[in-house]
N, C-alpha and C positions, 0 to 999 in steps of 0.2 A: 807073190802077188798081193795076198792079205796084206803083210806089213806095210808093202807100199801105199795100197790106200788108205790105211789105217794113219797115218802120218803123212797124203798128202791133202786127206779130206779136212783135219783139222788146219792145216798153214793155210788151206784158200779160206775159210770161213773166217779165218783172222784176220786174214786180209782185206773180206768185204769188211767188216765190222770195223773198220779205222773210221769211215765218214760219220755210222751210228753213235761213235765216242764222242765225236769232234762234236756232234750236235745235241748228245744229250746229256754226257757228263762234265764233272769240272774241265777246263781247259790244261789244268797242269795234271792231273789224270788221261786224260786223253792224249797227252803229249808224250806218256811214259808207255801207255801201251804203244802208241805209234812206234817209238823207237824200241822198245824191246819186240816187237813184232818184226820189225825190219830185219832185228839183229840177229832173232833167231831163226829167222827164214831166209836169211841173206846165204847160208852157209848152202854148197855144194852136195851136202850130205845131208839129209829130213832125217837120220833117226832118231829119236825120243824127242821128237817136235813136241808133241803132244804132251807130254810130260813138262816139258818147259812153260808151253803156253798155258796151262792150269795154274800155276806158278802165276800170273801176274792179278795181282786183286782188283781194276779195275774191269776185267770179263766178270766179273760177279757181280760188279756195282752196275753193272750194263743188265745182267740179267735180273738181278734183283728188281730191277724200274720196270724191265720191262713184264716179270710176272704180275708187278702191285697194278699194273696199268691196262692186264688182259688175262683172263681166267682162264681161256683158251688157253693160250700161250703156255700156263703155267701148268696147264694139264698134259699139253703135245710133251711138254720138257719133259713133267715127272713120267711119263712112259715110256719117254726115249730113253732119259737116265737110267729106269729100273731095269728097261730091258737091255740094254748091252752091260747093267752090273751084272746080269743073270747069262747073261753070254758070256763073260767074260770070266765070271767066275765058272760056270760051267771049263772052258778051256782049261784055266788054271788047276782045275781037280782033276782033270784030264790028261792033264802031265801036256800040255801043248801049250804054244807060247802064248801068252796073254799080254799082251800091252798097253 
């Protein structure tokens, strides 16, 4: 059950974030995440979605705007960030699977 939300919470978040592109990043940036979004969520099988979708560099130019544009924002990140690296490394030293 982990695994699967683990890879299906990241493909929907990707999928909201296509109209965010379209309206705040370049146009031919926002056209590469559109289709590599599609392409990686297109498939019958989500494993290592998440892995793929970190992979594409205009989710960082999305978030980068949107930390410089909200202090909030860039504070919810770094704690969400730190804490699932502390979870996740937690797993991994665990001997359990980490994704």
């Amino acid at each position: 059950l982990e695994v699967g939300w683990w890879e299906a919470i990241p493909a929907t978040i990707s999928l909201i974030l296509i109209p965010f592109m379209w309206k705040f990043i370049r146009k031919s940036y926002a056209a590469y995440y559109t289709a590599m979004v599609i392409f990686i969520t297109s498939t019958s099988f989500l494993l290592s979605t998440t892995r793929y979708l970190m992979s594409i560099p205009p989710l960082f130019i999305l978030l980068a705007l949107a930390s410089n544009k909200s202090k909030v924002f860039f504070v919810i990140w770094s704690v969400l960030s730190v804490s699932l690296l502390m979870y996740f490394a937690k797993q991994f030293v665990s001997g359990d699977w980490a994704f």
